[in-house]
N, C-alpha and C positions, 0 to 999 in steps of 0.2 A: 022559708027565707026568700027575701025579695031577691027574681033573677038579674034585676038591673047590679042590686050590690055585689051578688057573686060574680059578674062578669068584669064588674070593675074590678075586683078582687083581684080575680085569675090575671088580667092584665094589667097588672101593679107587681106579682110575682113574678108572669113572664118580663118584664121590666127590669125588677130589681137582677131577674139572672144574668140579668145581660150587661146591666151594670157592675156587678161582681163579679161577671163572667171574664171581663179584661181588664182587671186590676190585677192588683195585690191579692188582694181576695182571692180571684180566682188562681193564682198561681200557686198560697200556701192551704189551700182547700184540702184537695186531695193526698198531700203529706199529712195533714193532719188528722184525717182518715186510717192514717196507718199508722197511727199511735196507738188506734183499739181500745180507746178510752169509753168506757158505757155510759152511754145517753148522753153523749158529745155535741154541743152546741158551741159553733163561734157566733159572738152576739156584740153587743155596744158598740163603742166610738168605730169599730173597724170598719162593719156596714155601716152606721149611722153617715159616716165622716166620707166613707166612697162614694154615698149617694149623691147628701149634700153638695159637693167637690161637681160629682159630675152634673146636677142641676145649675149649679151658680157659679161653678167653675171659678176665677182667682178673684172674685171677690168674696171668697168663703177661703178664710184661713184655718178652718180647720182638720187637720190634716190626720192622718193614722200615728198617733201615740205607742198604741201596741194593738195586739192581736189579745182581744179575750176569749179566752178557751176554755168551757166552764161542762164540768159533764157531774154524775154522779156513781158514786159509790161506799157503799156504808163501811164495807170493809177497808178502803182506802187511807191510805197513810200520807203526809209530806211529802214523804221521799218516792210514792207514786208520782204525784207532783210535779218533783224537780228532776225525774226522771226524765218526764214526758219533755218537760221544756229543756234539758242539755239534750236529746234528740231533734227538737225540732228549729233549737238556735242553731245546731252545728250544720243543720241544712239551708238555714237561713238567718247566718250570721250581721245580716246588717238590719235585721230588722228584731222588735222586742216582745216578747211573747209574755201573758199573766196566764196559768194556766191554777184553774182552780177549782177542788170537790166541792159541790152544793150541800152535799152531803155533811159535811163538816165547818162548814162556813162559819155558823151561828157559834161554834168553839172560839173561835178568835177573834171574830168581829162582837163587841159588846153591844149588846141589847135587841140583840138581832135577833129573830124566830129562826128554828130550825126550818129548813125545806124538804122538803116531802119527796123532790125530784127535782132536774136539772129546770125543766119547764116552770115549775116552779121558785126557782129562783130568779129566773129572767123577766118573769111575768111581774116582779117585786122590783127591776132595776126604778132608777130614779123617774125617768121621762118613757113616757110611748114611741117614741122614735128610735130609742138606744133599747126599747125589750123588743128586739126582732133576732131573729136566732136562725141561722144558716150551716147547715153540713153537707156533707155528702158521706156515700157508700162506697166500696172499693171499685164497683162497678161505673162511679162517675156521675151517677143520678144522685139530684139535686133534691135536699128536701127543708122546708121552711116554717120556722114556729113564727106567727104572726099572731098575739093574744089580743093585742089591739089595734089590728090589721094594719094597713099600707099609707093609710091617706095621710095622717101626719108625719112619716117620712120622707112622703115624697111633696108634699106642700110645705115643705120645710118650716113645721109646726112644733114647737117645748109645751108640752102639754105633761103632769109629772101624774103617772101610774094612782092607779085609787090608793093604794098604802103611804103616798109621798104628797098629796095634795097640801096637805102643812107644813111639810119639812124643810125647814132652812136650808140643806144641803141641794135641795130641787133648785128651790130657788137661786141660790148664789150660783148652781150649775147655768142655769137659762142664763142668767148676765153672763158669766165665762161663753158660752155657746154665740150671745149677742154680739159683744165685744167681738170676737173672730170671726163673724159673720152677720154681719149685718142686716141681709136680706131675709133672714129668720125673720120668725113671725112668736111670742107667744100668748097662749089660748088659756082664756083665764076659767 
């Protein structure tokens, strides 16, 4: 692997912690670490919209929707679920949380493949810039699923996942993304 890319890599992560390190983000991180949910990722609009926000700052309206909280378990039920989020709303009552099994997804959502793991559900979101997946351990250390690394998040890039390159739902997303932010860019 080229050491130019991995350096740039490395400093796109230490980047992004630092930008998620004084947000929102980083304030419901480590509560949500203590939920103990397995193979726990928060991922989409929450990083996506922090980054964004703090590159372009107010002429990027788009702002955190909710917190996606997406992890895995096959055993898992619903009411794991809405367990996790009446904990983690009552700790963080002004703000909205989707907390949701990968495991189980393809159950409800019609036409949708089952996922194999939580990585693999994100690795499937709509766009490159919203499958980036951030947690942490009790201990506070910081860890990051990047399946299609850093650069179109932080070049403020709609560029939609190899599964999503047709999908109308991509596309009508990058116009919503445009519309609120302007100084997006998308990569055909």
């Amino acid at each position: 692997m080229n050491h130019h890319f991995l350096n740039r890599e490395l400093e796109l992560i230490v980047e992004l912690k630092k930008v998620l390190e004084d947000s929102s983000v980083g304030e419901v991180l480590p509560e949500i670490a203590k939920l103990n949910l397995p193979g726990w990722w928060l991922a989409g609009g929450a990083v996506r919209n922090t980054v964004w926000r703090s590159i372009f700052g107010d002429d990027c309206k788009l702002v955190i929707k909710d917190f996606d909280i997406v992890f895995f378990d096959l055993n898992g039920s619903r009411s794991q679920e809405l367990a996790a989020k009446t904990i983690i709303t009552n700790n963080f009552p002004n703000y909205e949380f989707d907390i949701k099994n990968q495991a189980s997804f393809a159950r409800w959502r019609n036409g949708k493949r089952t996922y194999s793991s939580t990585e693999d559900g994100i690795e499937n979101w709509l766009h490159t810039a919203t499958a980036v997946g951030v947690n942490m351990n009790l201990q506070r250390e910081w860890n990051f699923f990047i399946p299609y690394g850093l650069d179109d998040l932080f070049n403020g890039i709609i560029y939609p996942t190899p599964e999503h390159l047709d999908n109308p739902d991509a596309i009508n997303k990058s116009a919503e993304f445009l519309q609120k932010c302007p100084c997006l860019k998308v990569r055909n």
